[in-house]
C-alpha positions as CSV (number, residue, x, y, z in Angstrom):
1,X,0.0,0.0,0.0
2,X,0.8,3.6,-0.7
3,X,2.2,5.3,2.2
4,X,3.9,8.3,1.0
5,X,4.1,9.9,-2.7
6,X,6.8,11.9,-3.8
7,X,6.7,13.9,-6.9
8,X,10.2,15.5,-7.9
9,X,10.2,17.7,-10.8
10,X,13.3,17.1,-13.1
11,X,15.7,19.8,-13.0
12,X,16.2,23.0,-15.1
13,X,16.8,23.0,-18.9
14,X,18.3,25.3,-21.6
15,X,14.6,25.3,-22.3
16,X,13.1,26.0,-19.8
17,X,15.4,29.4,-19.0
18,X,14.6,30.2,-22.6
19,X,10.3,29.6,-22.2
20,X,10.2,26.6,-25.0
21,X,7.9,24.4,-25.1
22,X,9.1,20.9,-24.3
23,X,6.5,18.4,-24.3
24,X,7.8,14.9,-26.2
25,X,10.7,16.6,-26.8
26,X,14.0,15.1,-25.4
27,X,15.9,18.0,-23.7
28,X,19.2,17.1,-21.5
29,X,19.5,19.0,-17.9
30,X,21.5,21.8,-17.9
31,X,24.6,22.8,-15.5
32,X,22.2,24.1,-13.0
33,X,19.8,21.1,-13.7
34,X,22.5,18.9,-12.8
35,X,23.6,20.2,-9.8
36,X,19.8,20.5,-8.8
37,X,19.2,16.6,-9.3
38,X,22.4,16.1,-6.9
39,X,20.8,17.9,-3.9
40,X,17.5,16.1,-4.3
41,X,19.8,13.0,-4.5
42,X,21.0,13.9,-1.1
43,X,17.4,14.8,0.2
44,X,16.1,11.5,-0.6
45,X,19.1,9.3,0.9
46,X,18.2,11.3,3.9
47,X,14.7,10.3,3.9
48,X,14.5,7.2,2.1
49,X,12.3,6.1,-0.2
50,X,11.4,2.5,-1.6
51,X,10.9,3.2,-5.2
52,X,11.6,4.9,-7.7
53,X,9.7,6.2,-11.2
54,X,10.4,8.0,-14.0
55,X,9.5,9.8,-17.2
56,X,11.6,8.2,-20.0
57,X,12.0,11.6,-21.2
58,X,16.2,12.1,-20.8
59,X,15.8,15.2,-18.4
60,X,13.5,13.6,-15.7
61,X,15.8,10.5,-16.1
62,X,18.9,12.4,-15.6
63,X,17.4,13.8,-12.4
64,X,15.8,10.0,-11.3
65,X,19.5,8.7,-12.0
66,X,21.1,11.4,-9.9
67,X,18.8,10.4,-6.4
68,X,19.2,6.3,-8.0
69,X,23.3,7.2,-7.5
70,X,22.7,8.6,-4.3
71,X,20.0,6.5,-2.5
72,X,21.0,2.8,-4.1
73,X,17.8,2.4,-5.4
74,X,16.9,1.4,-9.5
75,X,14.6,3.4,-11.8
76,X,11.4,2.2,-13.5
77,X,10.4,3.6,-15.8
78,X,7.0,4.4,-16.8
79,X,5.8,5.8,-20.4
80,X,2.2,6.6,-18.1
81,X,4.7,10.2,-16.1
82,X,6.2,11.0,-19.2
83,X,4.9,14.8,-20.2
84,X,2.4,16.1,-22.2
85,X,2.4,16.2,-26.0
86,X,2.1,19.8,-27.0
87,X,2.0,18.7,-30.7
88,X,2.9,21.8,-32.9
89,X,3.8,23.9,-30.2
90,X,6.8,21.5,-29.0
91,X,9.6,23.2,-29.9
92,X,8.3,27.0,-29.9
93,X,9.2,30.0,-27.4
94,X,6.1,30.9,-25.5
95,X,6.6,34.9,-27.3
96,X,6.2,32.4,-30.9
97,X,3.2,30.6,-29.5
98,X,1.3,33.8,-28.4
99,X,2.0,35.5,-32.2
100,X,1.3,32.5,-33.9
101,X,-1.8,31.0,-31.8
102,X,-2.6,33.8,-30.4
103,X,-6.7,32.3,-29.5
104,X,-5.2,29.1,-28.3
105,X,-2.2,30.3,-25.9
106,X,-5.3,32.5,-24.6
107,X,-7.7,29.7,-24.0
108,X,-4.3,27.7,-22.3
109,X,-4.0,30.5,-19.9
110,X,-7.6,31.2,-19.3
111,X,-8.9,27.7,-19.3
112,X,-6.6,24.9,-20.0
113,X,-8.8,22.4,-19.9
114,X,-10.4,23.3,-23.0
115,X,-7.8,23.8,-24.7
116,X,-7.2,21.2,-27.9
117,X,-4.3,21.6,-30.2
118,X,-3.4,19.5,-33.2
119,X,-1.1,16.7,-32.9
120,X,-1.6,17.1,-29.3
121,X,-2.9,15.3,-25.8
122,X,-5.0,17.4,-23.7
123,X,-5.3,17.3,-19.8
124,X,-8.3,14.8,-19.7
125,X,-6.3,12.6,-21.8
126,X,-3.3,13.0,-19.4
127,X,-5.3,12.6,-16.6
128,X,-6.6,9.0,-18.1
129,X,-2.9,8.1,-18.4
130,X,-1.8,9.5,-15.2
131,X,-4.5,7.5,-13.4
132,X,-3.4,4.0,-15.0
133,X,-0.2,4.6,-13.9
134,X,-1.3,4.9,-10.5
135,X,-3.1,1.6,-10.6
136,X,0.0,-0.1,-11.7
137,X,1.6,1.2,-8.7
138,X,-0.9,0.3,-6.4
139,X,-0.7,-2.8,-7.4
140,X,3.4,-3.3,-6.5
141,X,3.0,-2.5,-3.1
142,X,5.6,-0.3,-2.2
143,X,5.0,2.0,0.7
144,X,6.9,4.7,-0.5
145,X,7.5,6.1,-4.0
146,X,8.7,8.6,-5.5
147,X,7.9,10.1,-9.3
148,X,10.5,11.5,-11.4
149,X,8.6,13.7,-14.0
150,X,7.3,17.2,-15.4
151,X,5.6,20.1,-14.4
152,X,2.4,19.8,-16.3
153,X,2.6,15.8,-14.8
154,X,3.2,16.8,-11.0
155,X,-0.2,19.5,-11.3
156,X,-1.7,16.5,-13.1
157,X,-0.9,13.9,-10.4
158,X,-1.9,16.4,-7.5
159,X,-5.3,17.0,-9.1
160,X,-6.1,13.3,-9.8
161,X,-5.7,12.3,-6.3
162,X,-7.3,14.7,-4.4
163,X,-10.2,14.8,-6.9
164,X,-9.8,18.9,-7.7
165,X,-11.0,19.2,-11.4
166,X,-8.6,20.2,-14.4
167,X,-9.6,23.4,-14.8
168,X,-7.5,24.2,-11.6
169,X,-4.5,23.9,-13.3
170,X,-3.1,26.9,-13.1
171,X,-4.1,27.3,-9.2
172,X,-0.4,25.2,-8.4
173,X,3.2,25.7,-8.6
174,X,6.1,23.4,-9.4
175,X,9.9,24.4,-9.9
176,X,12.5,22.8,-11.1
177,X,14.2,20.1,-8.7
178,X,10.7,21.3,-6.5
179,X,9.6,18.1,-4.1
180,X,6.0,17.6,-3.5
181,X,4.4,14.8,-0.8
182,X,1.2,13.4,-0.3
183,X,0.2,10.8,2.4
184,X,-2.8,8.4,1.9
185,X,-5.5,9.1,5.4
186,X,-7.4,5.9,5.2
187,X,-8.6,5.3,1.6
188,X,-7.5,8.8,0.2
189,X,-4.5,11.0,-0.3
190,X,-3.8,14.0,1.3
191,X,-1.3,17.2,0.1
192,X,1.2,17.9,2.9
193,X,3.7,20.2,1.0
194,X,3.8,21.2,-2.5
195,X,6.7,23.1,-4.4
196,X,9.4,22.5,-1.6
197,X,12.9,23.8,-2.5
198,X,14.8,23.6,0.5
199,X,16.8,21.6,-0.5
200,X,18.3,23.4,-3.5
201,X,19.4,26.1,-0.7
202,X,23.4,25.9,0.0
203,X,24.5,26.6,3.4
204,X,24.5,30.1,3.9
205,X,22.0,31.0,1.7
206,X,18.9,33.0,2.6
């Protein structure tokens, strides 16, 4: 049984610093990324974890192979976590998308959950795939797990388990490298923190 869910977001890329959309697209950490994955590395060999899942999209398994190194513990990886498919905006700045699509990027900001764009998955049909991944994993048994993956994933996986409806997407954060947890209470999960980066603070920062 499901004990305790981590949700790590994979660390920063080129990309994201430049406001591309990624999607399906296979974009590698950057320097900062990198050194972001090690200090989650060392959060989780602190706390310990049972499991570990992944995105087989190369930045969330760069970040799942930096806390694997430093925890002991092997990836599996799951095509269900990997991100959304932004069809024939993957690859476009956010400034490119707003020219370009200017009624679409609108109706993503306004109400996301409406939003359908050729070539592309939209939040329901994440949400479908999200929620047979979790069936999988209830299914191994481990108590507690941790989920490698990407931003528009960790919002998805937060509103699939405590039931809040997609068009609340936009009411969440998640950084880079940021560590959410939920606990299951009886038959249903719980949020207890969201968006935690304390651990991406060296000593002697404020």
């Amino acid at each position: 049984m499901i004990k305790r869910l981590y949700i790590l977001r994979h660390g920063e890329t080129q990309w994201n610093r430049e406001e591309i959309f990624r999607g399906t697209k296979d974009i590698p950490l950057n320097e900062k990324g990198l050194n972001q994955a090690e200090m989650a590395g060392i959060f989780f060999k602190a706390i310990g974890i049972h499991c570990i899942v992944s995105s087989p999209l190369e930045r969330a398994l760069e970040t799942a192979h930096a806390v694997s190194r430093a925890t002991g513990i092997g990836i599996e990886i799951m095509d269900e976590f990997t991100d959304i498919n932004f069809g024939i905006w993957e690859g476009l700045s956010v400034e490119e998308v707003k020219k370009t699509y200017a009624h679409e990027f609108e109706l993503w900001r306004s109400s996301p959950e409406r939003l359908s764009i050729d070539g592309a998955e939209t939040l329901e049909i994440v949400r479908q795939r999200v929620s047979r991944g979790f069936e999988r994993l209830r299914k191994a048994g481990d108590e507690s797990i941790l989920i490698v993956t990407h931003r528009v994933i960790c919002k998805v996986i937060v509103m699939y388990l405590l039931n809040i409806g997609n068009e609340h997407f936009w009411d969440m954060k998640f950084d880079p490298a940021s560590i959410t947890l939920l606990e299951t209470d009886m038959d249903r999960f719980i949020l207890v923190f969201s968006n935690n980066t304390c651990h991406l603070q060296k000593k002697g920062d404020k």
